[in-house]
C-alpha positions as CSV (number, residue, x, y, z in Angstrom):
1,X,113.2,63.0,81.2
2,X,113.4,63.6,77.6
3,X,111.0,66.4,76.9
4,X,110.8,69.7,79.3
5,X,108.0,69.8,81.6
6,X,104.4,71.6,80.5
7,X,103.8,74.5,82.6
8,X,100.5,73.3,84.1
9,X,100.1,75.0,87.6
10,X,98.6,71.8,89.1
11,X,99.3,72.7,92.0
12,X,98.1,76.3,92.3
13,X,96.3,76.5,95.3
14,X,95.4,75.2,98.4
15,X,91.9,73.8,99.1
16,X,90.0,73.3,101.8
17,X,87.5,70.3,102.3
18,X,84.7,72.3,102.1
19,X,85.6,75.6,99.7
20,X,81.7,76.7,100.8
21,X,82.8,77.3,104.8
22,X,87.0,77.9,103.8
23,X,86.4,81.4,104.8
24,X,84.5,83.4,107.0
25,X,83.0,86.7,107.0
26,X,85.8,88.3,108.7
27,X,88.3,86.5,106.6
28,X,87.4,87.9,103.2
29,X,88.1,91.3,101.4
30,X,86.3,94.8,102.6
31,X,84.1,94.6,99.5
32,X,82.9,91.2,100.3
33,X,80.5,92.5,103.3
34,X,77.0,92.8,103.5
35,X,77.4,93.6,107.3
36,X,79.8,96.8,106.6
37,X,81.3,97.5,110.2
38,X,84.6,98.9,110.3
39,X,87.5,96.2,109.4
40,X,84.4,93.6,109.7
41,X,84.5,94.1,113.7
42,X,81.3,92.0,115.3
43,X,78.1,94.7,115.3
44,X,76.7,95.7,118.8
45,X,74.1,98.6,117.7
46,X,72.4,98.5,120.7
47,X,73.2,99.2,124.5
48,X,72.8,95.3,125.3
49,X,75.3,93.8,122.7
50,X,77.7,96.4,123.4
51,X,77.7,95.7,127.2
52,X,77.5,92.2,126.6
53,X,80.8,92.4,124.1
54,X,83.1,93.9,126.9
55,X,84.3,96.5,124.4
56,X,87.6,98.5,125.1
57,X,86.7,100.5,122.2
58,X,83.3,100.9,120.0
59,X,83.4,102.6,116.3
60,X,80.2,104.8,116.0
61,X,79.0,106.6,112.9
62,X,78.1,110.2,112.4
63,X,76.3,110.2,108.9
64,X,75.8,114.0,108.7
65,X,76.4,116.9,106.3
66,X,74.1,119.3,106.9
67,X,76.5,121.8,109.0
68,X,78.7,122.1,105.5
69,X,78.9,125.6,104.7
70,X,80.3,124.6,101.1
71,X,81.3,121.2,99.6
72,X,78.9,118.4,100.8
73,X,79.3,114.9,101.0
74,X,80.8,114.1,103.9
75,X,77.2,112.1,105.2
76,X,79.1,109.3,103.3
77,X,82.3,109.4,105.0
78,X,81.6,106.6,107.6
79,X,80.5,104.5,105.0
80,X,83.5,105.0,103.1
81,X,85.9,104.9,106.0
82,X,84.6,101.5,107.6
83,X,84.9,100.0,103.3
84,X,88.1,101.5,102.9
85,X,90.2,98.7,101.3
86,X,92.1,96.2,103.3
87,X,93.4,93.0,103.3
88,X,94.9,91.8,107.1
89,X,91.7,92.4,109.1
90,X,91.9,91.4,112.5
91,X,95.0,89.6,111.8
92,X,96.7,93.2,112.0
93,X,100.0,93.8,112.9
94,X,101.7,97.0,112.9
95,X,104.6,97.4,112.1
96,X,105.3,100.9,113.0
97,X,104.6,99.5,116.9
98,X,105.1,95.8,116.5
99,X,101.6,95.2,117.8
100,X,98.6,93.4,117.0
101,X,96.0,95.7,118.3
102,X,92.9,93.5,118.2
103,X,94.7,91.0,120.1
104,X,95.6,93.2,122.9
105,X,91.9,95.6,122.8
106,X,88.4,94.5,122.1
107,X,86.9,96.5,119.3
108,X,83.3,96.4,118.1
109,X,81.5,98.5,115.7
110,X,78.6,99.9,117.4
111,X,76.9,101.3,114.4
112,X,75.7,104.7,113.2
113,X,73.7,107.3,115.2
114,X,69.6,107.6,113.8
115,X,70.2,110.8,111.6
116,X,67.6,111.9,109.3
117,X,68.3,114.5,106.5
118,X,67.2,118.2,106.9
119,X,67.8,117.7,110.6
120,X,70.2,119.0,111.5
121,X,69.6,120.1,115.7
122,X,68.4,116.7,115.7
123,X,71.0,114.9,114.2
124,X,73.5,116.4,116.5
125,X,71.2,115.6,119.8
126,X,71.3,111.8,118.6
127,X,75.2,111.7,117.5
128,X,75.6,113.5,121.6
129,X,72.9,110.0,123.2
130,X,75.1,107.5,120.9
131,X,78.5,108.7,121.9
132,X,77.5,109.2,125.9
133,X,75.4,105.4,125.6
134,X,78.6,103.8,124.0
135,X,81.4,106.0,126.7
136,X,79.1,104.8,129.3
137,X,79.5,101.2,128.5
138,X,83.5,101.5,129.0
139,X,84.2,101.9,125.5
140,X,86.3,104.3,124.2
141,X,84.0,105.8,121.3
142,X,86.0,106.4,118.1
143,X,83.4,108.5,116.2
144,X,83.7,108.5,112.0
145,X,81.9,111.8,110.7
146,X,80.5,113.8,109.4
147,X,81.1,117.4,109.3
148,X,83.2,118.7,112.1
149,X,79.8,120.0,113.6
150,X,79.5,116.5,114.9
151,X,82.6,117.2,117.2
152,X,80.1,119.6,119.2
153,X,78.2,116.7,120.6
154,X,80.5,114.3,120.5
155,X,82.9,115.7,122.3
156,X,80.2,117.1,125.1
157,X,79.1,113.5,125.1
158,X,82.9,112.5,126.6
159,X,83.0,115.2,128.8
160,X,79.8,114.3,130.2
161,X,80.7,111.2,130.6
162,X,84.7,111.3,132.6
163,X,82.7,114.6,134.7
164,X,84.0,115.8,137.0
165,X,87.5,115.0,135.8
166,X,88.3,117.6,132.7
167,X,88.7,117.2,128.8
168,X,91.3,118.3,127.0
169,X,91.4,118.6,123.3
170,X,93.7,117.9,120.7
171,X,92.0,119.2,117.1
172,X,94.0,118.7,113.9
173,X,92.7,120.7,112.0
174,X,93.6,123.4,109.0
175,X,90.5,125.6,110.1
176,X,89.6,126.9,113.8
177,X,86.6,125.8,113.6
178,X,85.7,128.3,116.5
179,X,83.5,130.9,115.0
180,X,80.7,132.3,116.2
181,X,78.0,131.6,113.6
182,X,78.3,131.0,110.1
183,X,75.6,132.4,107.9
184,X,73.7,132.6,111.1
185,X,73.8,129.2,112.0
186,X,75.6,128.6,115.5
187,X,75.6,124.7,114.7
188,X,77.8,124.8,111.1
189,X,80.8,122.7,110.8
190,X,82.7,126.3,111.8
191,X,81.4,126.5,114.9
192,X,81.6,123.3,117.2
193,X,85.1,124.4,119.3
194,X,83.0,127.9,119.8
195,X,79.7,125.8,121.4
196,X,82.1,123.5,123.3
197,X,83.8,126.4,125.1
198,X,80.6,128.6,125.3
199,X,78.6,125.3,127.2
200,X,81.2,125.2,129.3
201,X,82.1,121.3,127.9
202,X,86.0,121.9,127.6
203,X,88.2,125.2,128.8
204,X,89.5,127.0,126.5
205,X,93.3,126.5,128.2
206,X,92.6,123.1,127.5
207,X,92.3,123.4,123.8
208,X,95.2,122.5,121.5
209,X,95.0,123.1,117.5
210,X,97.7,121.9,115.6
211,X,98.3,122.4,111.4
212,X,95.7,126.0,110.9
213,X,96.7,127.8,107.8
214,X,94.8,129.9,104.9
215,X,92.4,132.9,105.5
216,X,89.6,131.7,107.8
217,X,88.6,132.4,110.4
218,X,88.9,136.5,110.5
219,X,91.4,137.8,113.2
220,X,88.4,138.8,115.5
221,X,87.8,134.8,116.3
222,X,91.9,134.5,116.8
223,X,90.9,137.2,119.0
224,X,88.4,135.4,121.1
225,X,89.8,131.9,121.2
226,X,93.3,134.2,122.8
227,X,90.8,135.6,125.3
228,X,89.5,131.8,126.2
229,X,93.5,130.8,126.4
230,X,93.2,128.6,123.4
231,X,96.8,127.1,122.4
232,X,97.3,126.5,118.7
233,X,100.3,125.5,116.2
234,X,100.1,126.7,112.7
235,X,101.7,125.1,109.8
236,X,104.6,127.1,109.6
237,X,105.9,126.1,113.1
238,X,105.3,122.7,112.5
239,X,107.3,123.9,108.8
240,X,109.9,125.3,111.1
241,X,110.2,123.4,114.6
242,X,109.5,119.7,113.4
243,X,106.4,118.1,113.5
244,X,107.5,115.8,116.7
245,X,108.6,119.2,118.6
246,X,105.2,120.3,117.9
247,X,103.5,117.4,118.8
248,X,105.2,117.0,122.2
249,X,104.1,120.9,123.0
250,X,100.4,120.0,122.2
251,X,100.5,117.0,124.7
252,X,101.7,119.1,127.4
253,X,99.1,121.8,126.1
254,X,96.3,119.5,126.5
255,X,97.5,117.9,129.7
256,X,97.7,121.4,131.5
257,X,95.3,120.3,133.8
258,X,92.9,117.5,132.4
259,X,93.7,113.7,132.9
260,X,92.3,112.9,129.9
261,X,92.1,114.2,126.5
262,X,89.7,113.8,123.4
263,X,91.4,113.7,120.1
264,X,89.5,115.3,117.0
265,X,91.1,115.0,113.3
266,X,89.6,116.8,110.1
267,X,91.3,115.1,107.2
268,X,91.8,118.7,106.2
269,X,94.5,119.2,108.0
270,X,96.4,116.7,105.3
271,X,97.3,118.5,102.2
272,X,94.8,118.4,99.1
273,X,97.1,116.5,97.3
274,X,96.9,113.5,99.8
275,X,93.7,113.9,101.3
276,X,91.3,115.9,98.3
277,X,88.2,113.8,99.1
278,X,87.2,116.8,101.4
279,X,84.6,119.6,101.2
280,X,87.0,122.5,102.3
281,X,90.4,121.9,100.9
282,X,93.4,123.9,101.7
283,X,96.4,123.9,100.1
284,X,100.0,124.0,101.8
285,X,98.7,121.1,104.9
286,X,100.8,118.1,106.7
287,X,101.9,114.9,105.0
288,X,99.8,112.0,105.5
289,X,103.1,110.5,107.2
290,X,103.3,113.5,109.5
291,X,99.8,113.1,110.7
292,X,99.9,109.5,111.5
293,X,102.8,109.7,113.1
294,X,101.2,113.1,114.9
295,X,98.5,110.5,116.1
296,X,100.5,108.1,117.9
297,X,102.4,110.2,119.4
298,X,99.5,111.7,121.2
299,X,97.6,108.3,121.7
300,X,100.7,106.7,123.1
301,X,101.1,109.7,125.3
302,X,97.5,110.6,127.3
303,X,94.6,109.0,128.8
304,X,92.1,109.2,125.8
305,X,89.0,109.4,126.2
306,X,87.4,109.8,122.5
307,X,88.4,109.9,118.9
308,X,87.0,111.9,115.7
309,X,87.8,111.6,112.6
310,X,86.1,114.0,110.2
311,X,85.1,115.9,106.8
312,X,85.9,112.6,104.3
313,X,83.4,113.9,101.9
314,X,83.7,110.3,99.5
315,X,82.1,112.7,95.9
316,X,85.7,114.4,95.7
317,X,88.0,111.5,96.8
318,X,90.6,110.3,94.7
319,X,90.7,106.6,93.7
320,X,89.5,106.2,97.8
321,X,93.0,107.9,99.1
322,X,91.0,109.8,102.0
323,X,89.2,107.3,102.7
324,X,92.4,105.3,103.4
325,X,93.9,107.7,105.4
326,X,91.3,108.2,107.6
327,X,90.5,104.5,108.3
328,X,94.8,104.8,109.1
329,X,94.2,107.3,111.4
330,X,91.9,104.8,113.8
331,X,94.0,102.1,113.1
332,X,97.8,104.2,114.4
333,X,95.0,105.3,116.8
334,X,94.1,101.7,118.0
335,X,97.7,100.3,118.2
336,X,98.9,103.2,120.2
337,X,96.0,102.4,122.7
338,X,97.0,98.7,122.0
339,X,100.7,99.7,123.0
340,X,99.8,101.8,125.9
341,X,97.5,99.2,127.8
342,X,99.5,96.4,127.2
């Protein structure tokens, strides 16, 4: 060869036969998806596709807002969870657990619950059929919200459902979330642990917060949840002990007497600086790290029942950073399920 070679990039690719049908829908990118479900998971909206699918686990959306007491937004964090950018799909391995979780669970997305805006009593009645319909069909519902109001239903819905055995809760969280009312509304996104105790849905023994911090709720609702026995873990102990010392407390917390547990996680509990796409930020909260690793440590360690993830309010994310880290949340949660059953 006399001359160098030209730089031509002949061959640059691989192609199919047919470059039409190379791909299918669940092999392209999250913004290449007219269907939307959550990492492009087959849609079963309806009571006879989800018993047909056999799911172990169903993704259900909670597009609701109307509890927030300030920033809103949050109607459009299932659509922004179940979009939130990805490229492995149901090819995904973890490697934090050396798993591949969809080949070890079934997961379907069973779609959102029938909210309409302005309605609010309603929306939460719906959000409490969907979640009972899809934990009646064997399917462990993992519920995208929404304000942490929807937890009030949701979590009822689970109860209902594993009755008589009892519900314990683990709630990340920076906020209680157990107030009484708040501006006279007993259904705001303040109040949902407050209705689930009242109802008589979970105990308050068998109540674990982990990660509160800032100035709300007033010391007369610390009061009252220390009446009902809640247990909860503030910031600074997880600051001081370790957030695995922590962690391990809050399974035993929950376990304390229920067989299986319901796990609820406002993105809040993440500091603003990781997780701002939220409408009540507080500074000073847990690493993004520290909460996924919170979650499969819990997942990998009860019989669950239910999942929540809440409060993504898409208007004050960040170049989609919430969004990620809540659509990592279900996914540490679904390879710790995937670890645990196989």
């Amino acid at each position: 060869m006399s001359e160098p070679p030209d730089f031509r990039l002949e061959q640059s690719e691989l192609r199919g036969e047919d470059e039409y049908t190379e791909f299918g829908a669940e092999d392209l990118e999250y913004y290449v998806d007219v269907q939307g479900t959550f990492e492009k998971l087959p849609l079963c909206p309806d009571d006879e596709s989800l018993a047909a699918s056999g799911a172990d686990v169903a993704i259900v959306g909670a597009p609701t807002d109307d509890g927030t007491s300030g920033r809103p937004g949050a109607r459009f964090g299932p659509r922004a969870i179940r979009s939130a950018p990805t490229t492995w799909g149901r090819d995904a391995w973890s490697i934090q657990l050396e798993v591949e979780p969809y080949e070890r669970l079934t997961v379907v997305d069973a779609g959102d619950a029938p909210i309409v805006p302005s309605r609010h009593a309603r929306a939460l009645r719906v959000i409490h059929e969907k979640v009972f319909r899809v934990a009646g069909s064997g399917a462990i519902p993992v519920v995208l919200g929404g304000d942490h109001s929807i937890t009030y239903p949701s979590a009822a819905a689970v109860a209902r459902h594993v009755w008589p055995r009892k519900l314990g809760v683990v709630h990340f969280d920076a906020h209680a979330d157990a107030a009484n009312s708040i501006y006279g509304s007993l259904i705001s996104h303040g109040t949902p642990m407050r209705r689930l105790i009242d109802e008589g849905w979970v105990q308050g023994s068998n109540f674990v917060q982990i990660g509160l911090r800032g100035y709300w709720p007033e010391k007369e609702t610390f009061d009252w949840m220390r009446e009902q026995g809640f247990r909860w873990h503030t910031i600074v102990e997880i600051e001081e002990r370790g957030v695995d010392a922590v962690i391990d407390d809050a399974i035993a917390e929950a376990l304390d007497g229920p067989e299986v547990v319901y796990l609820s996680v406002d993105i809040d509990v993440v500091d603003p600086g990781m997780a701002p796409g939220t409408g009540t930020p507080e500074p000073g909260g847990m690493t993004a790290r520290e909460l996924l690793r919170a979650v499969r440590r819990v997942v990998g360690a009860v019989e669950l029942a239910g999942v929540d993830v809440v409060e993504v309010s898409p208007p004050y994310d960040q170049s989609e950073v919430t969004a990620m880290l809540a659509y990592r949340v279900v996914m540490e949660a679904l390879s710790s399920l995937a670890v645990r059953r196989g």
